[in-house]
N, CA, C and O atoms as a Tripos MOL2 file, in Angstrom:
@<TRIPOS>MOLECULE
protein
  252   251    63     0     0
PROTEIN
NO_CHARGES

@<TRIPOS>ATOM
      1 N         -10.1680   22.1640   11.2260 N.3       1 UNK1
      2 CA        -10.3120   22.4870    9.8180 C.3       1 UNK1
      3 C          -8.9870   22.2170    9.1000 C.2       1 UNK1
      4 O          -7.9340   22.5000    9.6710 O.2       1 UNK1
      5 N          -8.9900   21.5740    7.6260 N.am      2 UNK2
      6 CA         -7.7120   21.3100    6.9260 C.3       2 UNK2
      7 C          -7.3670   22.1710    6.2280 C.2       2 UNK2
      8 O          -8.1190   22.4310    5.2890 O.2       2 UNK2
      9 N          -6.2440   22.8830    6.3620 N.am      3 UNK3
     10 CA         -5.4990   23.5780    5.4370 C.3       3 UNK3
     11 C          -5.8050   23.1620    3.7400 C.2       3 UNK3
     12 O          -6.5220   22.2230    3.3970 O.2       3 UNK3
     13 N          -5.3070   23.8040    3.0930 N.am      4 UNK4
     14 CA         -5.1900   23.2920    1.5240 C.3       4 UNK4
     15 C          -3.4940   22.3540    1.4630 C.2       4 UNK4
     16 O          -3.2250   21.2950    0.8960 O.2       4 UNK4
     17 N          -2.3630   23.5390    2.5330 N.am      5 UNK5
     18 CA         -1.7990   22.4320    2.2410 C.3       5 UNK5
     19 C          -1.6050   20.9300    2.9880 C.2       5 UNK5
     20 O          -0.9860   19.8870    2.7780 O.2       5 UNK5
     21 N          -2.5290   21.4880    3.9930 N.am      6 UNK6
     22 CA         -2.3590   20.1050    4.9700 C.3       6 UNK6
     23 C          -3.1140   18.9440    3.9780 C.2       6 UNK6
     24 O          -2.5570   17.8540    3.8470 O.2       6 UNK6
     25 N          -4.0300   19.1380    3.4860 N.am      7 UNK7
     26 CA         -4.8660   18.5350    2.2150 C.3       7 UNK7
     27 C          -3.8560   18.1610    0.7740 C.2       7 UNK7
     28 O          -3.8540   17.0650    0.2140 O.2       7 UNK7
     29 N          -3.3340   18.9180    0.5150 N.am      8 UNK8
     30 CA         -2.3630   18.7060   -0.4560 C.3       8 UNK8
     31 C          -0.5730   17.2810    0.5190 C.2       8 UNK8
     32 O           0.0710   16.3180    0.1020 O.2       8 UNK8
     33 N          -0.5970   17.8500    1.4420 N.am      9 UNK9
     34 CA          0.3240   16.9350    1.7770 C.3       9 UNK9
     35 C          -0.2370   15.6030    1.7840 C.2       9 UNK9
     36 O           0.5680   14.6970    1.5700 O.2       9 UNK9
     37 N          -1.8140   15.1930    2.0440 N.am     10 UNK10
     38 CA         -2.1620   13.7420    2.4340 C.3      10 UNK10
     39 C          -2.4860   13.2240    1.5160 C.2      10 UNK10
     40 O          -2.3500   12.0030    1.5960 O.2      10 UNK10
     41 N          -2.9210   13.6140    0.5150 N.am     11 UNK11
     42 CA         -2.7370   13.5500   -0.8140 C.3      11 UNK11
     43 C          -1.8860   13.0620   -1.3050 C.2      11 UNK11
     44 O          -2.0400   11.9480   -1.8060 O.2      11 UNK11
     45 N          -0.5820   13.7590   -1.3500 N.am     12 UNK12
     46 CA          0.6880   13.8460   -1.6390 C.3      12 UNK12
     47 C           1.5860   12.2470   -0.8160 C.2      12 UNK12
     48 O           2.6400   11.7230   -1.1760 O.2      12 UNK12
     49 N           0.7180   11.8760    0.2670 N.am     13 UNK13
     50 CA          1.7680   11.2090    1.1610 C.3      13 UNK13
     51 C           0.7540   10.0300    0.4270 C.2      13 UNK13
     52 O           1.2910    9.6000   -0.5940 O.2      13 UNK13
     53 N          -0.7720    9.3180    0.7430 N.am     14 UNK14
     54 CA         -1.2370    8.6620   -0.0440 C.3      14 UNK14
     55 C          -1.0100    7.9380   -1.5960 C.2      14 UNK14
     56 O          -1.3780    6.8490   -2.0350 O.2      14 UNK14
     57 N          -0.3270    8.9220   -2.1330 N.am     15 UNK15
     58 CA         -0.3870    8.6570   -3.4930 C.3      15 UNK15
     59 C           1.1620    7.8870   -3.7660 C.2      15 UNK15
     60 O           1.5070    7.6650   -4.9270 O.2      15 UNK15
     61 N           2.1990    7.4430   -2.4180 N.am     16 UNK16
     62 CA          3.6270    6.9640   -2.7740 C.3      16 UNK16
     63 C           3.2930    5.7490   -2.2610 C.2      16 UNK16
     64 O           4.2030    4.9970   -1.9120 O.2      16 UNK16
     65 N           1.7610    5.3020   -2.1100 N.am     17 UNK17
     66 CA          1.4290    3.4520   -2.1560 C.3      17 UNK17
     67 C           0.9140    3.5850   -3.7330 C.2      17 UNK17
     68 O           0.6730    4.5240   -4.4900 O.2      17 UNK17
     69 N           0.8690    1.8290   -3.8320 N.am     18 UNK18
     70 CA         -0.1450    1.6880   -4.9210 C.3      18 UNK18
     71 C          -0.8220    1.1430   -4.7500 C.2      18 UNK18
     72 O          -1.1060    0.3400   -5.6390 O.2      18 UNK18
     73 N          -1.5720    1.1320   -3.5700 N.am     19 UNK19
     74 CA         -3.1440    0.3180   -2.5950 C.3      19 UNK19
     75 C          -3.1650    1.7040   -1.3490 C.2      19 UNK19
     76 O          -2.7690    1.6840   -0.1840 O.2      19 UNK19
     77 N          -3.6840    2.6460   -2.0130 N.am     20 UNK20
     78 CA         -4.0040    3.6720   -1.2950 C.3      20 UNK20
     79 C          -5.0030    4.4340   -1.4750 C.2      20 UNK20
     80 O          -5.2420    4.5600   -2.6760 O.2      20 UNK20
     81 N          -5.7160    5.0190   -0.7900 N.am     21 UNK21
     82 CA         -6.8050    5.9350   -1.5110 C.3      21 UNK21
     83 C          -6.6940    7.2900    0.3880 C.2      21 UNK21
     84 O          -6.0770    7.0590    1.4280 O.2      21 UNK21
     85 N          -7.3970    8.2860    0.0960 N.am     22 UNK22
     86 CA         -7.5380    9.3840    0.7480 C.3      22 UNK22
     87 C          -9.1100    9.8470    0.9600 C.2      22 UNK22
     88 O          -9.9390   10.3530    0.2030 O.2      22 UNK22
     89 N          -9.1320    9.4020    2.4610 N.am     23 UNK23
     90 CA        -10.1900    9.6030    3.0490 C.3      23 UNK23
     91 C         -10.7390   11.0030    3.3170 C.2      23 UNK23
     92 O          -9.8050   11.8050    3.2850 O.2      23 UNK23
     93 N         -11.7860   11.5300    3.5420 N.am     24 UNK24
     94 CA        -11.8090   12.7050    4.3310 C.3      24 UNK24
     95 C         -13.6300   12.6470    4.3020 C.2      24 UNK24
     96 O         -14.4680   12.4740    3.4170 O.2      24 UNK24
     97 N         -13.6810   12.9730    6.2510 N.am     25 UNK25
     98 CA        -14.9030   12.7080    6.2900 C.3      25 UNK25
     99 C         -15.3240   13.9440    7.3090 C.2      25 UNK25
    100 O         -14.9190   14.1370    8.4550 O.2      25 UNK25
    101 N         -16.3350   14.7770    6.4740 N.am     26 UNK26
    102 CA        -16.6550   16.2280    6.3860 C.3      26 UNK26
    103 C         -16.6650   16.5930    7.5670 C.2      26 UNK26
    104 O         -17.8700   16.3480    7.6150 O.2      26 UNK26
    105 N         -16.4600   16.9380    8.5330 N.am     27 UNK27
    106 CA        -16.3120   17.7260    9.9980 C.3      27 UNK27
    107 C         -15.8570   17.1760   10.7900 C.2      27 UNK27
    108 O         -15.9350   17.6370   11.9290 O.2      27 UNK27
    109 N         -15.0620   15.7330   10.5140 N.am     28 UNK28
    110 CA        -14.7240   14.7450   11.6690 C.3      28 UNK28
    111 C         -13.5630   14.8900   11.7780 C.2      28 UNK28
    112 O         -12.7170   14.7930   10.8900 O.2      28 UNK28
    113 N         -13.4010   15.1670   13.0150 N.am     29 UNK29
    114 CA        -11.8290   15.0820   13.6650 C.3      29 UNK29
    115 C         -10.8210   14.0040   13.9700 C.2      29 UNK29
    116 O         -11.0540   12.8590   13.5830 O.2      29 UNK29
    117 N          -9.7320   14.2790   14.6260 N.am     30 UNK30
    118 CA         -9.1550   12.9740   15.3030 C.3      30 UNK30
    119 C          -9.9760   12.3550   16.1480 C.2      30 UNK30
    120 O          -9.9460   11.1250   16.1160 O.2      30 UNK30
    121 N         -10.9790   13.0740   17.1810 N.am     31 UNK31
    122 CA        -11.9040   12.0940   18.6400 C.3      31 UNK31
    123 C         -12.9260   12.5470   17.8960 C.2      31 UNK31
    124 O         -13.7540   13.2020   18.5300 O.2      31 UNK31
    125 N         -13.1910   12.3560   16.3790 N.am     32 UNK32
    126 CA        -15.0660   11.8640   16.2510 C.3      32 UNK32
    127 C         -15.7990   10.4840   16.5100 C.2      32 UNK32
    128 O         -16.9820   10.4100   16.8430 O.2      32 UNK32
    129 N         -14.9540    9.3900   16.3180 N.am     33 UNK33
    130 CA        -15.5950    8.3830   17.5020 C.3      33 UNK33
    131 C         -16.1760    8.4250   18.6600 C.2      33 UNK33
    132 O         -17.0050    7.6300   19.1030 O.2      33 UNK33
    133 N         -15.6070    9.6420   19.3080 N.am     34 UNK34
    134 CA        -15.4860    9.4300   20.7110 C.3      34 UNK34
    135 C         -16.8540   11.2710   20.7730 C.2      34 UNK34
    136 O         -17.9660   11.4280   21.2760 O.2      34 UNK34
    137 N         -16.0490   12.0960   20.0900 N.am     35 UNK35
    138 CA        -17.0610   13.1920   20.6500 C.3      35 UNK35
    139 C         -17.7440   13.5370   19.3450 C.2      35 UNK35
    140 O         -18.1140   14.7110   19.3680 O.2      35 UNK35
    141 N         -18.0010   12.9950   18.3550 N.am     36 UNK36
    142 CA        -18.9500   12.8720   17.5840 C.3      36 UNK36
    143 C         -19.5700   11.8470   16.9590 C.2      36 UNK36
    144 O         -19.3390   11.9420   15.7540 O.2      36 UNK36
    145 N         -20.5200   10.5340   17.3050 N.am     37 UNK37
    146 CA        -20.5910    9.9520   17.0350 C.3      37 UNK37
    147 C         -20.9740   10.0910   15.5280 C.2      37 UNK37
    148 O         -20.4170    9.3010   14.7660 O.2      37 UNK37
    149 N         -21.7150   10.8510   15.0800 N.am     38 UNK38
    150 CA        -22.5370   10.6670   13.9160 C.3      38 UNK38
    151 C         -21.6610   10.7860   12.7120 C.2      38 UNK38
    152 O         -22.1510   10.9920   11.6010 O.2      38 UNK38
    153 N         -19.8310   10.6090   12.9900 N.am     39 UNK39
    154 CA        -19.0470   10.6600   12.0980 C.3      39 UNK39
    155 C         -18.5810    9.4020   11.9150 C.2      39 UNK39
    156 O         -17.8970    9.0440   10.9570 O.2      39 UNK39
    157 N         -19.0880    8.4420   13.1940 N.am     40 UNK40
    158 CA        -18.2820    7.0550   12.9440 C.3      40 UNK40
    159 C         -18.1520    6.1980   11.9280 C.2      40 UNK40
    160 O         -17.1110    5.6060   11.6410 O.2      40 UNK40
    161 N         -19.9840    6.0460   10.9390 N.am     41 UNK41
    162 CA        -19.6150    5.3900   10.1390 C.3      41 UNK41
    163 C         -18.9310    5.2620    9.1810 C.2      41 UNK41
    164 O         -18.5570    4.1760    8.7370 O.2      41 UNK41
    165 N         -18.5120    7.0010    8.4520 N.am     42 UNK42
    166 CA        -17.2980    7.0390    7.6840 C.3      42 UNK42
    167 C         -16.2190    6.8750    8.2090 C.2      42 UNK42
    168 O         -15.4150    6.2600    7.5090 O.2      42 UNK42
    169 N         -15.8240    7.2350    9.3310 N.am     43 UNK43
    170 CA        -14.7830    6.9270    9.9320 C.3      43 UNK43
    171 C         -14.3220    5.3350   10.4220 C.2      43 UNK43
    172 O         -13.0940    5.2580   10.4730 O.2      43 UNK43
    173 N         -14.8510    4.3540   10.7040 N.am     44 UNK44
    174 CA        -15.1590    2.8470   10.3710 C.3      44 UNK44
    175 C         -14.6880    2.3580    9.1440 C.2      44 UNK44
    176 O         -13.8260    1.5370    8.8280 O.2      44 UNK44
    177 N         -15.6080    3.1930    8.4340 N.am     45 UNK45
    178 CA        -15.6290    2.5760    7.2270 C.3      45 UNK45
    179 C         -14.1320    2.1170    6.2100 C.2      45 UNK45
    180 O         -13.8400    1.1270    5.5390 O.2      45 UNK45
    181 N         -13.3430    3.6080    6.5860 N.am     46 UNK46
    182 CA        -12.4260    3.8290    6.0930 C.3      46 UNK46
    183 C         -10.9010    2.9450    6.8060 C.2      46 UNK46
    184 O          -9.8560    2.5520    6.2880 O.2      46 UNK46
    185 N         -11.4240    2.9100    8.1510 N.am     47 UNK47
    186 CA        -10.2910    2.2020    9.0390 C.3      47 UNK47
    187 C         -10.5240    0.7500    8.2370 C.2      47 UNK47
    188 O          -9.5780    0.2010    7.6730 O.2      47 UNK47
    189 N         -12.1410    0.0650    8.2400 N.am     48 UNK48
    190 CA        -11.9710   -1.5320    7.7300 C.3      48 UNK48
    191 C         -11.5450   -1.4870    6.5590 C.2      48 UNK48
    192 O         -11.2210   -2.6390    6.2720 O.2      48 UNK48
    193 N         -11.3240   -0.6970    5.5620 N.am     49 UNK49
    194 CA        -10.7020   -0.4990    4.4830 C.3      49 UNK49
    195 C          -9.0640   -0.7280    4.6010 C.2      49 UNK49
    196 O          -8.3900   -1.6460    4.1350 O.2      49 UNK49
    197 N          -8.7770    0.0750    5.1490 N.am     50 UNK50
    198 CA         -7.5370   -0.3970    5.2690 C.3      50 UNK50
    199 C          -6.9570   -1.5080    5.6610 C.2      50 UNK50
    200 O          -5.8710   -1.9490    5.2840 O.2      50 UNK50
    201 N          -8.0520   -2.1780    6.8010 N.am     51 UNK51
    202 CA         -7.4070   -3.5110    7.2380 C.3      51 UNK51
    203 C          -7.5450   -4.7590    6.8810 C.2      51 UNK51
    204 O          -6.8690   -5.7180    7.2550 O.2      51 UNK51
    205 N          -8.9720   -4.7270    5.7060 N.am     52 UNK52
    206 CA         -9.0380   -5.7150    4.5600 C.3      52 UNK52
    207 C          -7.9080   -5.4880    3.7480 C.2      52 UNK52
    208 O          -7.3410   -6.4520    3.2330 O.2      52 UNK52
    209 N          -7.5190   -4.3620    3.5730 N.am     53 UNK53
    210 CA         -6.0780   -4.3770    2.4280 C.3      53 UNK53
    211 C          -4.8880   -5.0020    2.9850 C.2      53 UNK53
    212 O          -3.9500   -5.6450    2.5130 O.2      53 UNK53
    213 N          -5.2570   -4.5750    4.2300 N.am     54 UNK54
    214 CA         -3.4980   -5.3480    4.7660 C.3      54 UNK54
    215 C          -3.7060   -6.5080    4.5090 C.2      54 UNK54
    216 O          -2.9150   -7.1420    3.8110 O.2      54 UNK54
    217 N          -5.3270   -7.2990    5.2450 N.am     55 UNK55
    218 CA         -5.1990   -8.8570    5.2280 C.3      55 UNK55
    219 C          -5.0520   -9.2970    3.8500 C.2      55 UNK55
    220 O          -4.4040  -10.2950    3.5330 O.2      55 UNK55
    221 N          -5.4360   -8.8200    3.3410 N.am     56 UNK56
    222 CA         -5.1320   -8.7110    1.5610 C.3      56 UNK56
    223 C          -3.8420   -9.2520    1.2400 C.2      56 UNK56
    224 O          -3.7670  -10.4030    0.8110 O.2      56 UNK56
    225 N          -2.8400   -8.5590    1.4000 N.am     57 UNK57
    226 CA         -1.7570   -8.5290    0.7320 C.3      57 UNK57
    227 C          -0.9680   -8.9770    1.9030 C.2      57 UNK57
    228 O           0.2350   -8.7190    1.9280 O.2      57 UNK57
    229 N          -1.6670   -9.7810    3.1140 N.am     58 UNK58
    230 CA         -1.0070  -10.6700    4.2050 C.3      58 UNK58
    231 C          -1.0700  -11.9330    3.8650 C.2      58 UNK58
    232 O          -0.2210  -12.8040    4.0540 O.2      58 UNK58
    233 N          -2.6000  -12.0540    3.1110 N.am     59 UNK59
    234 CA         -2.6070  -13.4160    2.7040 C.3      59 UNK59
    235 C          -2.1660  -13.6320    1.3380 C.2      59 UNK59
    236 O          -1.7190  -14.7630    1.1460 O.2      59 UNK59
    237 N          -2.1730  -12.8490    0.3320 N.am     60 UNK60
    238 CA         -1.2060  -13.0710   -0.5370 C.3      60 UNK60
    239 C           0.4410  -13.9200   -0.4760 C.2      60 UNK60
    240 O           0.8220  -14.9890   -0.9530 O.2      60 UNK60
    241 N           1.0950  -12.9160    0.3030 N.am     61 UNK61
    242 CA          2.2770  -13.0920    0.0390 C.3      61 UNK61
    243 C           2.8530  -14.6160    0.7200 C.2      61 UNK61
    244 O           4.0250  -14.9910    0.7670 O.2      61 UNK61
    245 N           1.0590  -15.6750    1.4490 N.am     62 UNK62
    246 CA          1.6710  -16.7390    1.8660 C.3      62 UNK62
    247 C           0.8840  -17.9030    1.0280 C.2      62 UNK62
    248 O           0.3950  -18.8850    1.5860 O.2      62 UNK62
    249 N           0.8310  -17.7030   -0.1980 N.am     63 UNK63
    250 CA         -0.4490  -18.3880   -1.0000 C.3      63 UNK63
    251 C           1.0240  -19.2840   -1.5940 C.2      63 UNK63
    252 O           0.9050  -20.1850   -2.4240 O.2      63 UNK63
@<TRIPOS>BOND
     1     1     2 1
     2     2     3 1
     3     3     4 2
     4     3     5 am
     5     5     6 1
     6     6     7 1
     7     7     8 2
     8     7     9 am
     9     9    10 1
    10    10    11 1
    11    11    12 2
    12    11    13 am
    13    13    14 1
    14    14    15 1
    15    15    16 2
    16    15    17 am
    17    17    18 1
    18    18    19 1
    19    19    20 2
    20    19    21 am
    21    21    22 1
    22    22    23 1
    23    23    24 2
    24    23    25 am
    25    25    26 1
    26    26    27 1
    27    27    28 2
    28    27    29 am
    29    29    30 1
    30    30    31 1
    31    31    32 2
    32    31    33 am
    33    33    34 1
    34    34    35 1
    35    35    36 2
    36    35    37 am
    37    37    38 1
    38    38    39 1
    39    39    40 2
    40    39    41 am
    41    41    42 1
    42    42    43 1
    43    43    44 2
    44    43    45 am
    45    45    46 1
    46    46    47 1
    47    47    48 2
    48    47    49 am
    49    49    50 1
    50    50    51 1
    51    51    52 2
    52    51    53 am
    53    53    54 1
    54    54    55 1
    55    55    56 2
    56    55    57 am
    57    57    58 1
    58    58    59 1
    59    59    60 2
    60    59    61 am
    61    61    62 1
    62    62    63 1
    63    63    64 2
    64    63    65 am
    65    65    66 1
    66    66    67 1
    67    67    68 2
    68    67    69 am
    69    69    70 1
    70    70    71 1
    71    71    72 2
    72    71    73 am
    73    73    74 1
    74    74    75 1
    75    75    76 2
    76    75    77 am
    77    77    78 1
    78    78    79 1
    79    79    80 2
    80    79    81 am
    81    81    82 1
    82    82    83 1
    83    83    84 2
    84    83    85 am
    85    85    86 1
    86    86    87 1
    87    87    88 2
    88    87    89 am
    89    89    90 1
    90    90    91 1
    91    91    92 2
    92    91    93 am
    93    93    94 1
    94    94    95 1
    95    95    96 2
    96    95    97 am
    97    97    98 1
    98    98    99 1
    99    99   100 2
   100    99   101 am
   101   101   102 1
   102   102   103 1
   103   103   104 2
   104   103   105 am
   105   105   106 1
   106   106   107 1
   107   107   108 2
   108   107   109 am
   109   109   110 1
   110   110   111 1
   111   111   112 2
   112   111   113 am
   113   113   114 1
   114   114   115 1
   115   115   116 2
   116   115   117 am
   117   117   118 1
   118   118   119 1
   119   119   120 2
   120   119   121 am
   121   121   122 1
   122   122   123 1
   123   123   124 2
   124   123   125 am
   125   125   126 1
   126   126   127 1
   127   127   128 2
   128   127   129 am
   129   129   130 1
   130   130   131 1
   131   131   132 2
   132   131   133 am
   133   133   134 1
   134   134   135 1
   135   135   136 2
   136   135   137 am
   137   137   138 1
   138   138   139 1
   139   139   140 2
   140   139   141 am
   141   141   142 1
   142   142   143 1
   143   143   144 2
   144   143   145 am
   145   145   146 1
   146   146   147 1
   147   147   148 2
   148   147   149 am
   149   149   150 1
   150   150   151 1
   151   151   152 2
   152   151   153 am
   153   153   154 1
   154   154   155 1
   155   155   156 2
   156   155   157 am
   157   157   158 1
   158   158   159 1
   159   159   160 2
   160   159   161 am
   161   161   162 1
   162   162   163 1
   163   163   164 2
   164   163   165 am
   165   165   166 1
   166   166   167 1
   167   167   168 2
   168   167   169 am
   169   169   170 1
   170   170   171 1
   171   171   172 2
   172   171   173 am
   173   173   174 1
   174   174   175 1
   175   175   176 2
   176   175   177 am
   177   177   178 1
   178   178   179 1
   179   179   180 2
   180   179   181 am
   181   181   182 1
   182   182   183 1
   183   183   184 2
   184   183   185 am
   185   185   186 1
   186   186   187 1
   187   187   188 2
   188   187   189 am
   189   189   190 1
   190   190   191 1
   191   191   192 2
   192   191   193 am
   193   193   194 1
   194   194   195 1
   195   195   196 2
   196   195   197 am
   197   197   198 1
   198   198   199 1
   199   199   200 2
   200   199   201 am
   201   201   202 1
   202   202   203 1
   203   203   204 2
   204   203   205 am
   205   205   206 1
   206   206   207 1
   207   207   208 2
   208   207   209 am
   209   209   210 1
   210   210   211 1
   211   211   212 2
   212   211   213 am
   213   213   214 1
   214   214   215 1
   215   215   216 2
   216   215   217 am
   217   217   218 1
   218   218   219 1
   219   219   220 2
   220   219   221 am
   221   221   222 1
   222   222   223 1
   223   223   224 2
   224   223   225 am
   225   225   226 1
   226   226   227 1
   227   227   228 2
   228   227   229 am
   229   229   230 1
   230   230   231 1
   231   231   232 2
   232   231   233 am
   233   233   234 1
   234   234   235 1
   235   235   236 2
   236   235   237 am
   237   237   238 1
   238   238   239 1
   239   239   240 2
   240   239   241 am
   241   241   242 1
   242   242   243 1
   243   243   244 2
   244   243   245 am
   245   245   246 1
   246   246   247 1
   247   247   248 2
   248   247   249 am
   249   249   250 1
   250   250   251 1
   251   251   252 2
@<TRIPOS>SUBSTRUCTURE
     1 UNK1         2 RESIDUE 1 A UNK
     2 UNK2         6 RESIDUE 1 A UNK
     3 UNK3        10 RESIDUE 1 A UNK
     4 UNK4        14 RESIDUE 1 A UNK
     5 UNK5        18 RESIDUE 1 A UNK
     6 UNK6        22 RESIDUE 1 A UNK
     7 UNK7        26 RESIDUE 1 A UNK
     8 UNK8        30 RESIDUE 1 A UNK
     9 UNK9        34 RESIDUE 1 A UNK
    10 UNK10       38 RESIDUE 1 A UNK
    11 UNK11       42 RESIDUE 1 A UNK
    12 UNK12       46 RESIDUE 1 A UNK
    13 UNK13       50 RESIDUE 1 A UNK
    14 UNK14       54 RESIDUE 1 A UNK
    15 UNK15       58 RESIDUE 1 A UNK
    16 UNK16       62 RESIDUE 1 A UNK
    17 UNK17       66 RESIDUE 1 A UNK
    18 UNK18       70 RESIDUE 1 A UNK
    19 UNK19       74 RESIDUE 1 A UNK
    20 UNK20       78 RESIDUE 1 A UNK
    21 UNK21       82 RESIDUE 1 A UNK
    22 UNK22       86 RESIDUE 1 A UNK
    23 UNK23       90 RESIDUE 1 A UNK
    24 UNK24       94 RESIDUE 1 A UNK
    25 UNK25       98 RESIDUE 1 A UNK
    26 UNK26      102 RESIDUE 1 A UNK
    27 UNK27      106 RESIDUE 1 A UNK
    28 UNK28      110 RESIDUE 1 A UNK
    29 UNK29      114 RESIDUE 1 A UNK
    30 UNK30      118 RESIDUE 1 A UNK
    31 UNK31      122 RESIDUE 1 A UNK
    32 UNK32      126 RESIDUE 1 A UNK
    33 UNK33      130 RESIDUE 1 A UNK
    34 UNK34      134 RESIDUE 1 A UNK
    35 UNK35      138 RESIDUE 1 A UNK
    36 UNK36      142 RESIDUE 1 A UNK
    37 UNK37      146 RESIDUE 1 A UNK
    38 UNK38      150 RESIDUE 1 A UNK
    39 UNK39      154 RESIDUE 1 A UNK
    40 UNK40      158 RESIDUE 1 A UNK
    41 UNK41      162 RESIDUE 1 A UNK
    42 UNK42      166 RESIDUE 1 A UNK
    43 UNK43      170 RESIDUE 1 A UNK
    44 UNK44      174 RESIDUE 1 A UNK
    45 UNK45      178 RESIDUE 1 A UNK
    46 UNK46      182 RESIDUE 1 A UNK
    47 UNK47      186 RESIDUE 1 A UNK
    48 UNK48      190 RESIDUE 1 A UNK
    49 UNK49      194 RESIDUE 1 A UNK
    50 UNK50      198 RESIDUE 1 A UNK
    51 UNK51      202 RESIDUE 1 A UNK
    52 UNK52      206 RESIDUE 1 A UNK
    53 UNK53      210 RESIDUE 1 A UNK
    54 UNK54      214 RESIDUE 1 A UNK
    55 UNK55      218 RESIDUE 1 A UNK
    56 UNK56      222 RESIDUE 1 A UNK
    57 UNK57      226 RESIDUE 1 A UNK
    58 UNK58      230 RESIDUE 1 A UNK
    59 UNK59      234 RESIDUE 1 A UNK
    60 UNK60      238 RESIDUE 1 A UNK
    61 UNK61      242 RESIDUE 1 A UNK
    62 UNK62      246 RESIDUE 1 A UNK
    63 UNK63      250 RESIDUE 1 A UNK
């Protein structure tokens, strides 16, 4: 379970990109892949998010 301020810090740590956003996917832990599946697809979802952004701004900076 997340604190308010553990919630307020990721927040807080998120918001010093400016290609960032803050996930949170309702009962899923660090091993919900693994011991909850039925959390994966937000949890997926949010990882390919991030790694279209990297390729993003990977392929940018060689255009």
């Amino acid at each position: 379970m997340e604190t308010a301020l553990g919630l307020w810090l990721q927040r807080e740590l998120a918001a010093l990109s400016t290609v960032s956003r803050h996930d949170v996917v309702a009962d899923a832990g660090h091993n919900a892949l693994v011991m909850a599946p039925e959390h994966a697809p937000g949890v997926v979802e949010s990882i390919e998010w991030v790694r279209a952004q990297a390729a993003a701004r990977h392929d940018h900076r060689y255009e």
